[in-house]
Structures are given as C-alpha cells and as structure tokens.
BAVEXNU-488149 format. One line per 5 residues: number of its first residue (from 1); their letters; for each residue x, y, z of C-alpha. Coordinates in pm, whole numbers. Example, Ala and Ser with C-alpha at 12.3 -4.5 7.8 and 13.67 -1.06 7.14 Angstrom:
! BAVEXNU-488149
1) as) 1230/-450/780  1367/-106/714;
This chain:
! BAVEXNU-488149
1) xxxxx) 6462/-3076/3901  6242/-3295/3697  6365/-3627/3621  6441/-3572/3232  6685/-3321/3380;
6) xxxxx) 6793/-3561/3657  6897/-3856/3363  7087/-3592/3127  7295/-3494/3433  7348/-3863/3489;
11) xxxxx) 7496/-3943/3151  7776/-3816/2986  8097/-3835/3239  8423/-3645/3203  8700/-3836/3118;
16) xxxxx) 8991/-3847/3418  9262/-3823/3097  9139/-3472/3080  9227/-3386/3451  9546/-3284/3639;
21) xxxxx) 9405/-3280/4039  9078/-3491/4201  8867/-3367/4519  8773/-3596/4739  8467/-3474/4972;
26) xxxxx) 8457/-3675/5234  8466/-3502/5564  8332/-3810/5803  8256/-3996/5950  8535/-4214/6068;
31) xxxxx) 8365/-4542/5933  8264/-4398/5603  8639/-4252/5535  8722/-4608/5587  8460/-4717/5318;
36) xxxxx) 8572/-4485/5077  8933/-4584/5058  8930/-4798/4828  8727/-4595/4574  9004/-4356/4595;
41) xxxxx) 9287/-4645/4586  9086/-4727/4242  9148/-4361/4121  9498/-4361/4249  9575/-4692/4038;
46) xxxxx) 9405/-4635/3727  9556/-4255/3679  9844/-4197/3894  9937/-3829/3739  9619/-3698/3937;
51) xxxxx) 9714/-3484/4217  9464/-3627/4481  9334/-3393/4801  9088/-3517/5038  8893/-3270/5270;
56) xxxxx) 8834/-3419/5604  8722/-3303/5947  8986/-3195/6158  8996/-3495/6410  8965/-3734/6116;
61) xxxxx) 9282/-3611/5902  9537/-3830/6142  9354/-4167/5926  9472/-4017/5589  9815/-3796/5641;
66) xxxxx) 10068/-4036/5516  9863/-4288/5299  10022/-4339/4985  9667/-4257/4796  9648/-3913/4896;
71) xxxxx) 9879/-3610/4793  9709/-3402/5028  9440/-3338/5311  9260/-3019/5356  9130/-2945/5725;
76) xxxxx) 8709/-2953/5716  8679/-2745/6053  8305/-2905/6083  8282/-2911/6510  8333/-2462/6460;
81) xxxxx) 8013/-2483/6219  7781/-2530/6453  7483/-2343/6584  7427/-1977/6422  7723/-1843/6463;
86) xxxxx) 7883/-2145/6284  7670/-2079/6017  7877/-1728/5970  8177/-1960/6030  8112/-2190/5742;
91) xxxxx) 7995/-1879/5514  8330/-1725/5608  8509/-2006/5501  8441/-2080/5170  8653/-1738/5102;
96) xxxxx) 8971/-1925/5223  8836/-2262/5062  8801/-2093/4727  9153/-1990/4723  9323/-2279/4774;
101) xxxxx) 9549/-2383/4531  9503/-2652/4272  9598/-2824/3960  9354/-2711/3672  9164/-2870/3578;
106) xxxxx) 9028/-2990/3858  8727/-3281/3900  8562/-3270/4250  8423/-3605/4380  8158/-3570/4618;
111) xxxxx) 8110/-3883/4831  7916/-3740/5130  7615/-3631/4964  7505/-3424/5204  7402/-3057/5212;
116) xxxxx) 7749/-2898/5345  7951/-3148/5127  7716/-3039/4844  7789/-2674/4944  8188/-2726/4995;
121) xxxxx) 8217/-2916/4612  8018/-2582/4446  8229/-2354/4641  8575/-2512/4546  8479/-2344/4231;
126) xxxxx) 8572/-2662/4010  8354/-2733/3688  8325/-3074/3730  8107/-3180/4039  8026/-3555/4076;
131) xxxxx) 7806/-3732/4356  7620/-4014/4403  7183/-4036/4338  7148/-4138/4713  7270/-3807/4837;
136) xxxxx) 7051/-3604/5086  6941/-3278/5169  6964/-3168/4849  7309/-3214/4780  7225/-3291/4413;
141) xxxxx) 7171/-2935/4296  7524/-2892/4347  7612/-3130/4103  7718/-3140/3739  7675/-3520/3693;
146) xxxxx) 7536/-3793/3932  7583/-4148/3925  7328/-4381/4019  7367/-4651/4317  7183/-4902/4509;
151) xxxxx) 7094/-4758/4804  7052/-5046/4998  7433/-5164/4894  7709/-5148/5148  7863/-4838/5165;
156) xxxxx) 8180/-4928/4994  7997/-5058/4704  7791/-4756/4679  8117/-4568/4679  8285/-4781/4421;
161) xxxxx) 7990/-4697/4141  8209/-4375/4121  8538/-4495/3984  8306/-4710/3795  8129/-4496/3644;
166) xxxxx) 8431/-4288/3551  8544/-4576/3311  8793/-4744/3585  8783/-5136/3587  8710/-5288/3942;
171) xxxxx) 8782/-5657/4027  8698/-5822/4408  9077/-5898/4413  9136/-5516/4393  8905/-5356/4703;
176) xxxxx) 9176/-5327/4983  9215/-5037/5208  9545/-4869/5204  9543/-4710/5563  9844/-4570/5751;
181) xxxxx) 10120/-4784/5891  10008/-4610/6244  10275/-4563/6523  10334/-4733/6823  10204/-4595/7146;
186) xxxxx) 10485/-4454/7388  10527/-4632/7701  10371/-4985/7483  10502/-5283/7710  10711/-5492/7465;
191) xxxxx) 10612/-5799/7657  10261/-5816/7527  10270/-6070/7251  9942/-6211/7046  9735/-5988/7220;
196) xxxxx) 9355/-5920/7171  9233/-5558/7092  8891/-5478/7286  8685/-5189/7170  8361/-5207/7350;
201) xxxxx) 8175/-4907/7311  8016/-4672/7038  7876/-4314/7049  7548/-4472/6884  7279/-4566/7083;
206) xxxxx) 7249/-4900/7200  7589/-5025/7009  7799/-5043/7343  7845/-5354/7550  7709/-5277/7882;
211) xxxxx) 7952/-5366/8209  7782/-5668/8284  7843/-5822/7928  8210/-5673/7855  8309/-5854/8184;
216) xxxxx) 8188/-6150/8147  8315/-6130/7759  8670/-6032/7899  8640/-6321/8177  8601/-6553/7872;
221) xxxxx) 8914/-6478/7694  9071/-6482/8031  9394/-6581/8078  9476/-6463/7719  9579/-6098/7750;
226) xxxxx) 9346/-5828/7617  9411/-5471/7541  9095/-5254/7603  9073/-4966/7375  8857/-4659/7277;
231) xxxxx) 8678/-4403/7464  8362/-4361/7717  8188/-4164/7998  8120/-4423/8171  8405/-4458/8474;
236) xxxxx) 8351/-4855/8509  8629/-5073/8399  8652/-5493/8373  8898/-5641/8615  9129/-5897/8539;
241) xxxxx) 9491/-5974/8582  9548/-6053/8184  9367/-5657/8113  9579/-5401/7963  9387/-5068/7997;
246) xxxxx) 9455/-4834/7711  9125/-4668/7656  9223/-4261/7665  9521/-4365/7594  9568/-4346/7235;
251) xxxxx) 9570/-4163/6932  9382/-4268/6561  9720/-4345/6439  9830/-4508/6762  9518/-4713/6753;
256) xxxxx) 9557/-4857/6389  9913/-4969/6503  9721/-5124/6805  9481/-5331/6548  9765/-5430/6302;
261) xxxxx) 9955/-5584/6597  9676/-5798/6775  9646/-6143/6714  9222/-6078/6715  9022/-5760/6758;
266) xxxxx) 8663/-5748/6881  8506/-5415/6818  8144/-5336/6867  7985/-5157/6559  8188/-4812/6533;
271) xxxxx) 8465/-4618/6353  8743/-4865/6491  8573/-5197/6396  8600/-5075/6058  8961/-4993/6082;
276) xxxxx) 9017/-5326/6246  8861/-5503/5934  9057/-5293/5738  9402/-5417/5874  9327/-5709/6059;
281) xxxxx) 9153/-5992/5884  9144/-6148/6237  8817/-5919/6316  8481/-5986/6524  8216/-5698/6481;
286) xxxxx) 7921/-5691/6717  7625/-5599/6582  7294/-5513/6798  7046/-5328/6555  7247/-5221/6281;
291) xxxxx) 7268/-5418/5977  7579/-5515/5876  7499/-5594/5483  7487/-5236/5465  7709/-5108/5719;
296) xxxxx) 7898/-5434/5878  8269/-5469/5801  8350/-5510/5464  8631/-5746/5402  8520/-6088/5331;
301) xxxxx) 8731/-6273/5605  8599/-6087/5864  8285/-6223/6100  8002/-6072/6265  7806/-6148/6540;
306) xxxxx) 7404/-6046/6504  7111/-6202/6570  7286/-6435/6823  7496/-6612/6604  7842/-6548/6419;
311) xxxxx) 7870/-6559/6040  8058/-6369/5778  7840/-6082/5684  7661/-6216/5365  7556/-6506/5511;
316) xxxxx) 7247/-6340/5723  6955/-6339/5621  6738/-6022/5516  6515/-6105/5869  6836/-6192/6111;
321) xxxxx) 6979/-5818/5984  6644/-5662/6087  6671/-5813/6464  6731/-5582/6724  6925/-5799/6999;
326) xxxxx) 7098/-5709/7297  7431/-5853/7388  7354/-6069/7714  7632/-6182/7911  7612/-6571/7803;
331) xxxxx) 7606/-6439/7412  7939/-6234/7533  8059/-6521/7701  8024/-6717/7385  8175/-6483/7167;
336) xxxxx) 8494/-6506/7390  8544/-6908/7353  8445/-6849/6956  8733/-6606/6979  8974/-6843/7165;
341) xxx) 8914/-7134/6928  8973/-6924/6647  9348/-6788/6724;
C-alpha cells in the first residue's frame, strides 16, 4: 500500500451513532488487556446502547467476565494454534468465528495489531475494521481505517487515540480501569490484616528477582506480614515467620481480590504489577531493563523503581529508562524500608 492509500484509509471514521455492537480484539497479553481497559470504559461511557464483546485468550477471559464494560467475552483458543497443525486449527476456526452472532451493524476494534488479530477482525466479517498505524506483521491490510499513534507512547495512550479518534472526549480525570471485584481465595486466613502482596517473578527474561534479592527484600519488610504470590519453576522459597505462601495458589480473579486487599503490593514488571496499579494505588513496580514510560504502570500514584532509584514513572529520564540494572540485594533491601515508611 502506498502511502496516499495509507492517509485516505486514515481519514474519514464511522460514526459509533451508526452502530448497534463493538469488537474488541484484544486477545493478550495479560498486561496489555489491562492497558486497554480504559479505552473500552471510554466507549462504554460515551455510547452505552453498544453491545460490547471482547475476544480474549482462553486463560485471560477470568480478567474480563463480570466487568461492567463488557456484555460479552468470546474464547480466543490461541495456546491450540500453534505449530502446523494449529495453523489448520486457526483456519478451522474462523468457520465457527464467522457465525457468531451479533448486533448489525457491527464496528470491530482491533487493538492488537498483529497478524492473527488482523486475520480474526477480517474474518468476523464486519465492514468496519479499525486498528492502530503501529500495528505489525501486516495487520494493516486488514483494515478499513487506521488511526495514527505515537509509537513510543505508553501503551494505554496509544490505545486511547482510538476512542479519540472516534469523536469520544477523554479527560486525565476519566482513565481508570474498571476490573473485576475478584473473589476471595478459599481457605484465606481472616487474621491477615494490612498485608503486603509479593509478586517476584516474570516469564520475561531477566524481570525476576533472583533468591538472593527476594530474601533479603522480604527480610526487610520483616516483621510486617507478606503474602507471596504468582507462579515459577524455580522450587526455592524465602523463609520467614511473617511469609504467607500463596504462589500456585490462586486464580486471576483470586489474585485481583489479593491486590485490592493489601495494604502495598510490590510486583516485578509483569501481568500482575499492572493489575496491582490498576486497583491498588499503593503499588511498587520493579523495573530491570524495561522502560516503564512505555510499559511501566500507568496510574499516576503509583512508583517505580529503575535505574536504582524510586520515582513515579514520568519523572525518569530518557537515559535512566535505557539502563539495564540488576536488582542487588542492598537495592532490594532498600526497596523494603522505602516500602515500610510508606504504609
């Protein structure tokens, strides 16, 4: 596509009036469903007699069932898409996902911008395909109109150009992130007050605390009482009479309920630091290499540690968001008294 074609595919946005049902593609990950929340909360407000679906990966739909933003949540089977024969899987299903009902007209929103989500928005059959100029993998061909975004914003701002650019009104005061109430995990002690929610590690490489520095950060808060969360291989746990091991233990909705409750979270950069900031302003995210104007957590009363030091996220500078820094056990240490003097 040449890039007269690009603009005139740019300009020119349907009007919501003239919709009864919205598409959301966003199948994952767990931090970007996060991000797009309140895009989606901005749709919900401005025309409320859109039927709103949202199709999610499977082991991401727990986040979304129940929020008042959504009307439904179609299953995106992406782990049986793998390999060849997933590629027969994924063929296969765009039969089923083409006969799903909707509300005509119908405008699909595709926030993913990849080539499946790209694929999955022209399948749905819909006239009215929207995505965003930073999408990938040639996602764009599968679009009707694009909007353009910075691609070096945060991910939540990226996402908000959307709504935007579909005539809806955004103030600061009105990016919040309606997640689920969450439930309370069975067997919870109910003497566990003001408790701190751990989540040390991260599928991403080089995001987890190693053993040496989650000890000595859990030795810091010590005697406060600390509720580890979240999942690993590794076998090795910190010891300490005021630990409350819950890691394998809980559920997505089971863990929001977790983060609501404590009186601080910690969370290295992952899916759950982003649902901490979401619903606990009371939020530490450790960054290593990752920079968190872009990809940090997003509410404004919420503080990172990177580059040794802990700030709100705007207040690093381009170079400290570059760093790549390891978390030593005297930075964890000091992240546990920063902790402590801020409950």
């Amino acid at each position: 596509m040449n890039e007269g074609k690009q603009r005139m595919r740019s300009i020119s946005l349907p009007s919501l009036s003239d919709f009864r049902s919205a598409l959301i593609v966003k199948p994952s990950s767990l931090g970007d469903i996060v991000h797009t929340l309140p895009a989606v909360k901005a749709l919900r407000d401005a025309h409320p007699h859109l039927k709103i679906r949202w199709l999610a990966n499977t082991e991401w739909m727990p986040i979304l069932q129940g929020s008042p933003l959504i009307d439904e949540v179609i299953p995106f089977p992406r782990k049986t898409f793998r390999g060849l024969v997933g590629l027969l899987r994924f063929w296969n299903w765009r039969r089923t996902w083409m006969c799903l009902p909707r509300e005509e007209p119908e405008i699909v929103l595709d926030f993913q911008g990849l080539l499946r989500s790209g694929l999955a928005s022209s399948w749905r059959g819909s006239q009215s395909v929207i995505g965003l100029s930073d999408a990938r993998e040639g996602a764009h061909w599968f679009y009707n109109h694009t909007v353009p975004v910075n691609a070096g914003a945060h991910a939540v701002d990226r996402y908000l150009e959307l709504p935007r650019a579909l005539g809806i009104q955004i103030e600061p005061e009105d990016i919040t992130f309606e997640l689920t109430p969450g439930t309370s995990p069975a067997g919870w002690p109910e003497s566990l007050p003001n408790f701190i929610a751990l989540h040390p590690w991260s599928r991403g490489e080089g995001k987890s605390l190693s053993n040496s520095a989650l000890q000595a950060l859990c030795d810091a808060l010590a005697p406060h009482p600390v509720v580890l969360v979240g999942m690993t291989d590794d076998k090795t746990r910190p010891t300490g009479a005021h630990l409350h091991d819950w890691s394998h233990r809980t559920s997505l909705p089971e863990l929001i309920w977790i983060m609501r409750q404590a009186k601080f979270c910690i969370s290295v950069d992952s899916g759950p630091m982003h649902i901490a900031a979401a619903v606990n302003p009371r939020t530490l995210g450790i960054h290593t290499w990752s920079d968190p104007r872009k990809v940090g957590p997003y509410p404004r009363e919420v503080h990172v540690w990177k580059a040794g030091r802990i700030a709100r996220r705007g207040d690093f500078s381009p170079e400290e968001c570059q760093e790549e820094a390891v978390v030593g056990d005297q930075d964890a240490k000091g992240m546990g008294e920063w902790v402590l003097k801020a409950l």
